[in-house]
Structure formats: C-alpha cells, structure tokens
N, C-alpha and C positions, 0 to 999 in steps of 0.2 A: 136157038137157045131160048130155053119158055125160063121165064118168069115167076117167080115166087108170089101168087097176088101178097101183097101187102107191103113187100119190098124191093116197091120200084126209085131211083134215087125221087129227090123233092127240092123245089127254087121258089124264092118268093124273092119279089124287088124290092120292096123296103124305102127304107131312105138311106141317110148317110151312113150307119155305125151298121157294121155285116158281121156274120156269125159264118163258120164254116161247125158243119157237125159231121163229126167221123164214127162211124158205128165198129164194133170188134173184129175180131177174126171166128172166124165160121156164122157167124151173125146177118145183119143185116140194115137196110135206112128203117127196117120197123121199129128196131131198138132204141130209135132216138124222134122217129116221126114228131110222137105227141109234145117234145120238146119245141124242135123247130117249127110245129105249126104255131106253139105258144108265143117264139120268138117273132114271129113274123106278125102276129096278132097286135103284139107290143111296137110293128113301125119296124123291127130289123130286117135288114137285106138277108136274106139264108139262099145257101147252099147245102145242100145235102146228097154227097155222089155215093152211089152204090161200088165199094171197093171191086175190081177186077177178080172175079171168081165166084163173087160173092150173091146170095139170093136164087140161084137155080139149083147146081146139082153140085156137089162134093166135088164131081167127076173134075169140073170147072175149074175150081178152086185148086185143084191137084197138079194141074199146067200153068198156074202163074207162081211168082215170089214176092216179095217185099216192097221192089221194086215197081212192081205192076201196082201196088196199093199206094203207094206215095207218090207217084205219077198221075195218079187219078188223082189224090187228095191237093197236091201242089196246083195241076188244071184247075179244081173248082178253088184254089184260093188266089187263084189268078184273073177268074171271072170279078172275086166279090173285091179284089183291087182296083177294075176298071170303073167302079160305079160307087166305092164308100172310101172315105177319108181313116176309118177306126174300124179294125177288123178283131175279133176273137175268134178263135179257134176251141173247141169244147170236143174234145175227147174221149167216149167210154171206155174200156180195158184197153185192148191193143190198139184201139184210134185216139186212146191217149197218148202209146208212145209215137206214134204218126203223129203227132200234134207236135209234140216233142222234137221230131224231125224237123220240122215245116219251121218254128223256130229257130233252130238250129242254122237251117241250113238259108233261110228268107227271113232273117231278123227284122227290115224295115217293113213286111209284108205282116207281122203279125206284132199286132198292139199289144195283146195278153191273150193266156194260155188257161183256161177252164180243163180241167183232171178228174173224170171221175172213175174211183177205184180203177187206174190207170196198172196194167199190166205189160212192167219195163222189165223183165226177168223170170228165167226159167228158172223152177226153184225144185220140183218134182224130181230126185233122184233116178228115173228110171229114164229121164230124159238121155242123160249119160250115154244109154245102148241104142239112142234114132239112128243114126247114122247105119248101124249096121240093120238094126228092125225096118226101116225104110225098104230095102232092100228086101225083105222076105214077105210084111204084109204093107199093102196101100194106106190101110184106115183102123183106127180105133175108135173106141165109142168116144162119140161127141160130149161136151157137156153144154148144155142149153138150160132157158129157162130157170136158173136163178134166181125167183123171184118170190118175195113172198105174199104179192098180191093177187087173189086167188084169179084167173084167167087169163093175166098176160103171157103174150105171145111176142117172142121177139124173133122169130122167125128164122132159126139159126136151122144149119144143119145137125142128123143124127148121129154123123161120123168125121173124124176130125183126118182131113187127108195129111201124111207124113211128111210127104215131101215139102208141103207146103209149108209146115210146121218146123223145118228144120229150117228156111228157110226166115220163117219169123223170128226164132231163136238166135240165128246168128245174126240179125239186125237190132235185136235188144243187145244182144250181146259190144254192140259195134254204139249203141246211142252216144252220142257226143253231149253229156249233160252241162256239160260245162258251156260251150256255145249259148247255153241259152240264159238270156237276160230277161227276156218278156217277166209284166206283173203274172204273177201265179195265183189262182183261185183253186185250191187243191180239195176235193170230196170222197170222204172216204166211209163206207161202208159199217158199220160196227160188228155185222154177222158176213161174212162176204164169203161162200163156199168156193170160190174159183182162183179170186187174189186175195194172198196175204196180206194185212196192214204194213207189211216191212217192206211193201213197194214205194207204198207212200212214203215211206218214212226215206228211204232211197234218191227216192224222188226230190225230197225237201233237203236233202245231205247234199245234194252232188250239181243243182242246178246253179245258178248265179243270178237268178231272178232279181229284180231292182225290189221287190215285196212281193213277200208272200202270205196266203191266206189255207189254213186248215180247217174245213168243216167236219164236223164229223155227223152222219148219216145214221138218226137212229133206228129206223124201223123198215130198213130196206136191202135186200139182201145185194149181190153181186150187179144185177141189172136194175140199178136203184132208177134211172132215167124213164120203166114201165112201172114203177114200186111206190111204196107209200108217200118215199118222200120226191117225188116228182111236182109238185106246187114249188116245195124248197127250192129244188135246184131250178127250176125256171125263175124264179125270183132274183134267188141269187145270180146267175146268169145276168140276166138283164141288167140289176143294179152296176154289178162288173161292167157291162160293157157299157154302160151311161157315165159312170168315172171315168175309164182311161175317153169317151169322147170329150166331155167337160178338160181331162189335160191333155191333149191334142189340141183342143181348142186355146186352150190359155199357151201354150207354148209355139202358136201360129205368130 
C-alpha cells in the first residue's frame, strides 16, 4: 500500500492538554497537517491518524466503512488519554461528524468538541438512488480542494468510491446528537462549496453541549483549516483548549 507523500498520519508529545485532529472523507492528515503542527508548537499533545482507506488509492477507501474510521479516530483518542488530563477533539467535514461520535460515544474521554464546517448530512437529492448506483458504477467524480487560497493541496482523492459513501451516509444518518454534552467551538465557512451552513445550524439544534461557540469564517472556502483563515482557527483552537484546561483544573 504506497502512500500519498504529504499524507502520512502525525503525533507530537506535548504536555498536558491534547488535541485529536480528524481530516474528511476522500481527504487526508494534509488537510489538517499545518493545524496540528501549529498545535504542537503551542505545547499540545496531537495526534493526527490517517482514517482507514484514506491518503493512497480510492481502490482502498472502497473496502472499508465508517466503522473502520472511528476505530482509528477512537485508537488515537485513546493514546492522547494515556498521557493529558484535557483532551479536544477538532473535526473538519466528515471528521467533524467523527468527532461528534467520539463524544457521543466517550463523553469522559472528550473535554470539547472543535467543528469545522462539519458535514453531519446527506443533503444532495441524487443521493436517494446510491444504493441502487452503487451497484452499477464504483466511483463518481470526487470533490477536492475547496479552497480559496491559491496552491493548497489537501490531498484528497479524484473519485469519491460508493460503497464507501453509502456507508458514511448511514452513519450521519444514525449520529446520536443528543449524547453529546462536550463544550462546542463550532466554524463555519461563509462561502463553503461542499457543506451547507444548515449543517451547522443542525448541529447547534440537535446537540446538548454545556456551551456553545459559533464563528463564522470569512474568507475561506470548505477547506478553511489550508485557507485564509487558518491563523483564526489555530488561535481559536488553542485558546478553546487553554479554557476547558484552566476548568478541569479548577474542578480538581
């Protein structure tokens, strides 16, 4: 299995307060790299796993499920439990709604939940006939590079394989929003070609977060985490997870 240079996963040891970063579906840990180096630069523990399927061939991506990506994403947030007291978890499209899982499902394991332009819903009508299109062709065109800063590369694939996709669909479909309590740091796109703002908005309707936070994201298209406002959300980020350590701390 070769390797996509650029998106190999990434770990840094840190200190106390850890970051878990989840890159999308067809995507890759490129999408989020410059993030987590920033994080790690700042003192945080990061982990950043490469989702099962993810960063070689489509082919790859077409033999795992949902299943196979929240098993990797649950592992690396099971590392940064052994070694930090205050954990976030940071999300871009589909590794937001994995994030959203991880929550859900490991409430004491996740201090707060970072969302960026988080895709928790199939919205595209034409979805409707996968089940039967699955069955006739493998792969549709991919959609990659959403970005409006001229050269980024998030390293996604060209073709977006079916199976796997019906697959992700029924796991947004299944999200358990309610489960989840964690603080929420929610960023959202203002031009975003891939998710609608009604995810967000979805998103802030349906969780049970103890507090939430809506940014909104003005000059950065879908893959805002390689896009303009990349300083923003590493800022933001960090300040996030310096709060919930400060109340962790006070609640010791």
């Amino acid at each position: 299995m070769r390797m996509v240079a650029g998106a190999e996963p990434w770990s840094a040891s840190g200190g106390d307060i850890g970051a878990l970063l989840l890159h999308g579906f067809t995507g890759s840990p490129a999408a989020v790299r410059p993030l987590a180096e920033g994080l790690a630069e700042a003192g945080l523990a990061v982990e950043l796993p490469r989702l099962p399927g993810h960063g070689t061939r489509w082919q790859d991506l077409q033999r795992t499920t949902w299943r196979d990506w929240a098993r990797e994403a649950l592992a690396a947030l099971e590392l940064l439990r052994a070694r930090t007291s205050t954990r976030v978890v940071v999300g871009l499209s589909v590794g937001g709604a994995l994030a959203l899982h991880l929550a859900a499902v490991q409430p004491a394991s996740v201090s707060g939940l970072v969302l960026v332009n988080p895709a928790v819903k199939a919205t595209d009508p034409r979805l409707r006939v996968l089940s039967t299109l699955k069955r006739i062709v493998p792969t549709v065109a991919g959609v990659r590079n959403d970005i409006a800063l001229p050269g980024a590369d998030e390293k996604a694939y060209d073709r977006m394989p079916l199976k796997a996709l019906h697959s992700l669909i029924g796991f947004q479909r299944d999200l358990d929003f309610g489960a989840v309590t964690a603080p929420l740091l929610l960023m959202t796109s203002r031009r975003d070609h891939v998710v609608g703002a009604e995810e967000s908005a979805l998103v802030l309707e349906r969780v049970r977060s103890t507090s939430t936070e809506h940014v909104m994201l003005e000059h950065s298209f879908h893959v805002a985490t390689l896009d303009h406002d990349a300083p923003v959300i590493q800022q933001r980020v960090i300040e996030f997870a310096e709060s919930l350590a400060r109340t962790v701390k006070s609640n010791e």
